[in-house]
C-alpha positions as CSV (number, residue, x, y, z in Angstrom):
1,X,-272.0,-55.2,80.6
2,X,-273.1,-52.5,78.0
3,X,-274.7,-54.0,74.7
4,X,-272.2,-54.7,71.2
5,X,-273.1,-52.0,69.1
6,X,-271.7,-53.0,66.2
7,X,-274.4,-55.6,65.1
8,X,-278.4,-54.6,64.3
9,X,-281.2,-56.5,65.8
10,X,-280.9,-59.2,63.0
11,X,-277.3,-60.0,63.8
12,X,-275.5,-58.1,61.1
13,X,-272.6,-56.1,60.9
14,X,-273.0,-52.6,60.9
15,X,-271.0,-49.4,61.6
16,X,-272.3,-47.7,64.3
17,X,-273.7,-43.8,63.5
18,X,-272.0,-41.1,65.6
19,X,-273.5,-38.1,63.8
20,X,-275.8,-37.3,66.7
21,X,-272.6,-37.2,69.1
22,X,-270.5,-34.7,69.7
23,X,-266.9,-34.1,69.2
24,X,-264.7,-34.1,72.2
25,X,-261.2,-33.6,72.9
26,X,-260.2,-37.8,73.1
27,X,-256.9,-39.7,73.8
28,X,-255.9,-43.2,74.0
29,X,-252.9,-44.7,75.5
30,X,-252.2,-48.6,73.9
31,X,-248.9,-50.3,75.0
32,X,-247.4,-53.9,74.3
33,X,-244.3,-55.7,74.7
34,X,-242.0,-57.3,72.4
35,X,-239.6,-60.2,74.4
36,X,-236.2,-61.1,72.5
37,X,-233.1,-62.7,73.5
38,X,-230.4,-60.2,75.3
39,X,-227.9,-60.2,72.0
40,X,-230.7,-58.8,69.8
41,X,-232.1,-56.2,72.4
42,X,-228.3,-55.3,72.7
43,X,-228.0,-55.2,68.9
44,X,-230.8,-52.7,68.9
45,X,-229.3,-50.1,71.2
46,X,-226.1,-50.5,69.2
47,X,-227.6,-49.7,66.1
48,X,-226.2,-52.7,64.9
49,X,-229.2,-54.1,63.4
50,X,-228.2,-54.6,59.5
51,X,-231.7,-53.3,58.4
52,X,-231.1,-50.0,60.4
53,X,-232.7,-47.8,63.1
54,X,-234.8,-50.4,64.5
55,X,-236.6,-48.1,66.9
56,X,-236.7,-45.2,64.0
57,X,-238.3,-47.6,61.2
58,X,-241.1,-49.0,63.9
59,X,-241.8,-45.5,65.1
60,X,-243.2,-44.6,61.9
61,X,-244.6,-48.0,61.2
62,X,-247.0,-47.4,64.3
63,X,-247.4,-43.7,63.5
64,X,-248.5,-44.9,59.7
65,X,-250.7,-47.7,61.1
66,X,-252.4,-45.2,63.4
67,X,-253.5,-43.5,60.6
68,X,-254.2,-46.3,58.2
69,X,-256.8,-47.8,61.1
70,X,-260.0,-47.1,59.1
71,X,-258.2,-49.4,56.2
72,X,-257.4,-52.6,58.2
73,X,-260.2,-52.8,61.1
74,X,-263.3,-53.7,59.6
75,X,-266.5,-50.8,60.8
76,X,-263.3,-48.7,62.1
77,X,-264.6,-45.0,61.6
78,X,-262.2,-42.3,60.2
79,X,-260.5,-40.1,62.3
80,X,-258.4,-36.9,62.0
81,X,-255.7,-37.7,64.2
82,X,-254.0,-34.5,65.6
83,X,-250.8,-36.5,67.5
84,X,-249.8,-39.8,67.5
85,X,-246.8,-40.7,69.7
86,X,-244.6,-44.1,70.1
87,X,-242.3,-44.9,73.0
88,X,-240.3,-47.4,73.3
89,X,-239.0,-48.6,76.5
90,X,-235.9,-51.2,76.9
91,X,-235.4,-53.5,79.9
92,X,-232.2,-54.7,79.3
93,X,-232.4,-57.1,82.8
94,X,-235.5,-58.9,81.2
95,X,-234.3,-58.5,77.6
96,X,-237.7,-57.0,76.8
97,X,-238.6,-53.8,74.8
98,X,-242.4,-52.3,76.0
99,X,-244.1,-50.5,73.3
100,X,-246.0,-46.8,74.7
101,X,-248.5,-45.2,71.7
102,X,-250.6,-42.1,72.9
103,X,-253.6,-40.8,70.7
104,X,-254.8,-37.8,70.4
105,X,-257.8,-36.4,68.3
106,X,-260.8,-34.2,68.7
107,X,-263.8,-36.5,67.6
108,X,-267.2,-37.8,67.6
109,X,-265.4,-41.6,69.1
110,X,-262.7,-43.0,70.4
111,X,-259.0,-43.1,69.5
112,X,-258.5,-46.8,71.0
113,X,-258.4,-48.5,68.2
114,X,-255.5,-46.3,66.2
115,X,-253.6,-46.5,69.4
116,X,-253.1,-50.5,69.8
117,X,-253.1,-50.5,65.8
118,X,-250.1,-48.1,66.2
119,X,-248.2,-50.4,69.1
120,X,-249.0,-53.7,67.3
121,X,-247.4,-52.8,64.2
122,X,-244.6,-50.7,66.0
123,X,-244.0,-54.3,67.6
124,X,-244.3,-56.4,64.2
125,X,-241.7,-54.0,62.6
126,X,-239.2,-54.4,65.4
127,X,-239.8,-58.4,65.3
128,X,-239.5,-57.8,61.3
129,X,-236.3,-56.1,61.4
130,X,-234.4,-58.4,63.6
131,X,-236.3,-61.8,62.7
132,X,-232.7,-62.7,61.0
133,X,-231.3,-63.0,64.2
134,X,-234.0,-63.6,66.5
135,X,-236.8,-66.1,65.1
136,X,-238.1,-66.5,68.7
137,X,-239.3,-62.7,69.3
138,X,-242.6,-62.6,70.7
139,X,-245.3,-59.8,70.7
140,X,-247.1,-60.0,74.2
141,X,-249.5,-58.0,76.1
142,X,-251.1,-55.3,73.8
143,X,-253.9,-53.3,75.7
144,X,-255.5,-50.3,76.3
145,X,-253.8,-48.6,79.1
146,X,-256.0,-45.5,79.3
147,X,-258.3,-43.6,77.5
148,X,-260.2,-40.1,77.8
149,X,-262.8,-38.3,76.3
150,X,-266.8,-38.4,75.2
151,X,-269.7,-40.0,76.7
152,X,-268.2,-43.1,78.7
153,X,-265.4,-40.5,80.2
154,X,-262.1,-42.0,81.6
155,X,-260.8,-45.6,81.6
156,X,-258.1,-46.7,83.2
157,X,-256.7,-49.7,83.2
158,X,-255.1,-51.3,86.9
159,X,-251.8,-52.9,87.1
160,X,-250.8,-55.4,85.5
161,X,-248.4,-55.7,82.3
């Protein structure tokens, strides 16, 4: 297992330098889940949810987050995202609603962060816009599902949710 970078050789925090790396072409796939009870899953494809475009509204809420990264994750370096895109995927048989958000950036690190920022608040809008009928929503299963670009190359992640 490689070292934690973010800490010195005292145990402190610290942000880690990337200004002797170089900038890559990088991407980074995060996805989630979001599990609700049929009638609000059906409400959502109706558009019947009174707040509105529930799929619309947390579409931009994960673009947004993507981009607001650097602002909530602590030692999170800035990035000039070039494309950030959300998915949203509805199984009505399981009454669940997976979350997709791919990354894209060229860069001296990693997009992963911006990408499950983007998914978890895509998830936390939906949960938000339909928490007056559906109390019992649940968030499940944000990961990193694939990423590409600089030093360390490709990840991929195996099966699994």
């Amino acid at each position: 297992m490689s070292k934690l970078t973010h800490f010195d050789e005292e145990g402190a925090a610290r942000m880690v330098d990337v200004s002797g790396k170089q900038e890559t072409a990088r991407e980074a796939k995060a996805a989630g889940r979001v599990t609700m009870q049929p009638d609000t899953l059906r409400r959502i494809l109706d558009r019947e949810v009174s707040k509105g475009d529930v799929f619309g509204v947390a579409r931009l809420a994960g673009i947004m987050a993507a981009k607001k990264t650097p602002e909530l994750i602590p030692l999170c370096h800035s990035l000039n995202l070039a494309s950030v895109e959300i998915e949203f995927i509805p199984d009505e048989a399981s009454s669940w609603v997976d979350i997709q958000a791919t990354v894209r950036t060229t860069a001296k690190t990693g997009a992963e962060m911006e990408a499950l920022t983007a998914v978890a608040a895509a998830g936390l809008t939906i949960y938000d816009m339909c928490k007056a009928v559906d109390r019992a929503m649940t968030i499940t299963d944000v990961r990193l599902v694939r990423k590409s670009g600089g030093k360390s190359g490709t990840y991929e992640r195996g099966e699994g949710p």
